[in-house]
N, C-alpha and C positions, 0 to 999 in steps of 0.2 A: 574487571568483575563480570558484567554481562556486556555480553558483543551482538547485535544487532546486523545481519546482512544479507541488504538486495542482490536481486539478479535477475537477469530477463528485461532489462535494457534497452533499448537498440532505436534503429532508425524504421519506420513503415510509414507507407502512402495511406491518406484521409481514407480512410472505409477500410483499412485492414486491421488486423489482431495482434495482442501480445499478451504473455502473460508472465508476470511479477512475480517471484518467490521472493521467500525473508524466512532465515533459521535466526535460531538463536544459538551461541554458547557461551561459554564459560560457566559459572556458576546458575545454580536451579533456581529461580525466583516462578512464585506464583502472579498469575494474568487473572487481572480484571476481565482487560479490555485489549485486546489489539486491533492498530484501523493501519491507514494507508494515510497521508500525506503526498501534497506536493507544491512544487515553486518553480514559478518560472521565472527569467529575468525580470528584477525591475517591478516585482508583486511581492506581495505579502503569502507567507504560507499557509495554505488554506487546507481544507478535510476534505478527503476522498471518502471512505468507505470506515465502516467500522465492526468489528463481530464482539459480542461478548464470549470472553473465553469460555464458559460455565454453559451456558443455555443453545448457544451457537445462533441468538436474535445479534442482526445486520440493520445497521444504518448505512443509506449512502446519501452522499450531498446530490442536489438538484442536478447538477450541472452532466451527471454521471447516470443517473437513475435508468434502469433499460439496457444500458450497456454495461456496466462493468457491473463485475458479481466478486465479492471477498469469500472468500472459504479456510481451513484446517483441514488439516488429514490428522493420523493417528498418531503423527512420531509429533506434531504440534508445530511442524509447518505452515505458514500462513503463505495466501498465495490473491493473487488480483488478477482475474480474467479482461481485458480489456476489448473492447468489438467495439465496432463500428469507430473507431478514433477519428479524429478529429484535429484540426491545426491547433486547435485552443488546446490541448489535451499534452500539448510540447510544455516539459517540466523538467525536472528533477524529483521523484518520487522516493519518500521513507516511509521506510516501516517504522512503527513506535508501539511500544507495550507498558502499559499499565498495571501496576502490581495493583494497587489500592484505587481512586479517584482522579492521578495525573499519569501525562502520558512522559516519563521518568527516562526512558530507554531509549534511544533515536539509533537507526540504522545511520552510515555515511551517504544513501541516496545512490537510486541510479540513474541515467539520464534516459527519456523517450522521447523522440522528436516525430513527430508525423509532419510528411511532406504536405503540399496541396497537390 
């Protein structure tokens, strides 16, 4: 029905950049809310960033704040700038979208590892 997927992945050394896209297809559902997820081995999945689809106000968790920025463009691409990374910053990152109040949609995750 709806399809969910990351890209922009990869391996970088602590203090470089990447940055994260997620489309969507299949069928057209309406966004609340779409944010960024991630996991790392062995952790619970916790919240990276968040945008409201409608207004374009951004939440991002602590641990991120300063360095990574979530955004959209026009065709309703979502996208995660990531700088200055970090060891701790090594995950498994999804994209998720919110029609209504939960986040319903789950990308399969792509992997970021930052070296030391």
């Amino acid at each position: 029905q709806v399809q969910l997927a990351e890209s922009g992945g990869g391996l970088v050394q602590a203090g470089g950049s990447l940055r994260l896209s997620c489309a969507a297809s299949g069928r057209t559902f309406n966004k609340k809310f779409m944010a960024w997820f991630r996991q790392a081995p062995g952790r619970e999945r916790e919240f990276v960033a968040q945008i409201n689809w409608n207004d374009g106000e951004t939440k991002y968790a602590i641990s991120v704040m300063g360095r990574f920025t979530i955004s959209r463009d026009n065709a309703e691409n979502m996208y995660l700038q990531m700088n200055s990374l970090k060891p701790d910053d090594t995950a498994v990152y999804y994209c998720a979208a919110a029609p209504i109040d939960l986040y319903t949609y789950w990308g399969q995750g792509t992997q970021v590892t930052v070296s030391s």
